[in-house]
C-alpha positions as CSV (number, residue, x, y, z in Angstrom):
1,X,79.6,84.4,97.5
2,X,80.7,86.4,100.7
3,X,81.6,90.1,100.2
4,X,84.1,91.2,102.6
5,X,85.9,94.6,103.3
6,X,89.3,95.3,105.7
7,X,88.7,96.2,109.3
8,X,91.0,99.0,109.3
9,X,92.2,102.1,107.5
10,X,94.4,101.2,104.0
11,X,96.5,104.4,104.5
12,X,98.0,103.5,108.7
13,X,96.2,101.1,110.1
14,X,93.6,102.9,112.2
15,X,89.9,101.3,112.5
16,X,88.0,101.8,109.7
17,X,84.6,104.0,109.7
18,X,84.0,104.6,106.2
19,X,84.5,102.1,103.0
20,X,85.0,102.8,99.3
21,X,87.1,101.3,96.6
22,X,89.2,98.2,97.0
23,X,92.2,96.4,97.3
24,X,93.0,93.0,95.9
25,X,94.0,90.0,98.0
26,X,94.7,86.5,97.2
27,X,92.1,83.5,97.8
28,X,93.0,80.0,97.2
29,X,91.1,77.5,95.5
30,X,90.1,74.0,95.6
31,X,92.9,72.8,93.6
32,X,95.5,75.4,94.9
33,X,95.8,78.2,92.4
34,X,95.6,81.6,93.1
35,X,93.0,84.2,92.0
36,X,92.3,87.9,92.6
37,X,89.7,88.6,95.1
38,X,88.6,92.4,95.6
39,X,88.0,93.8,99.1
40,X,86.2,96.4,100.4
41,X,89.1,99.3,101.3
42,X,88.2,101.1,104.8
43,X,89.2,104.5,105.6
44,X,89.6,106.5,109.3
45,X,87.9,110.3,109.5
46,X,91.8,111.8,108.5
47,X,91.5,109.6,105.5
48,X,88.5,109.5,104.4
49,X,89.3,112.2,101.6
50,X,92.1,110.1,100.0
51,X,91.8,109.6,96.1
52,X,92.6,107.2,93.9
53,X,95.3,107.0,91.4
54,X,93.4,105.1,89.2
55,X,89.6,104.8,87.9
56,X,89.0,102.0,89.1
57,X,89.0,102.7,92.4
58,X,92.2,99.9,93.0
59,X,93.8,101.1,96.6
60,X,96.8,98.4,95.4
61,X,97.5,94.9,97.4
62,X,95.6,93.6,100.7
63,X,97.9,93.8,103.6
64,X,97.1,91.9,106.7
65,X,99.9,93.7,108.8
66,X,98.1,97.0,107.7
67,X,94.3,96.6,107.4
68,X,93.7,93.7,109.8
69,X,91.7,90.9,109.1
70,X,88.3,90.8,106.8
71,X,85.5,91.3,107.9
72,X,81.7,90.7,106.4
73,X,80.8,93.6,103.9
74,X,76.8,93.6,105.1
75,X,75.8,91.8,108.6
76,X,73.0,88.9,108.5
């Protein structure tokens, strides 16, 4: 299992320095359903202070537009 995390910053879009919490994308399967997949949520120094709404640590829905592509969670 590959853990991955967004390149850039949930809140606008800037490159991401700092990671915590997730957001939830969509990874197909074999036979074509759907399931829930967290990533890694990256924030930029002006966002790095941004909290939660939720305990969970669930920044909402993965955005490519947004947070740019995935990106390995720990280099090999």
């Amino acid at each position: 299992m590959q853990y991955l995390k967004t390149s850039n910053c949930v809140i606008c879009g800037c490159k991401a320095e700092y990671w915590h919490g997730h957001v939830v994308a969509k990874e197909r399967m074999a036979l074509g359903n759907l399931i829930d997949k967290k990533i890694g949520a990256g924030f930029c120094e002006a966002h790095l202070d941004t909290k939660c709404n939720n305990a969970l640590g669930n920044y909402g829905e993965y955005s490519t537009e947004l947070m740019g592509k995935c990106i390995p969670l720990f280099s090999t």
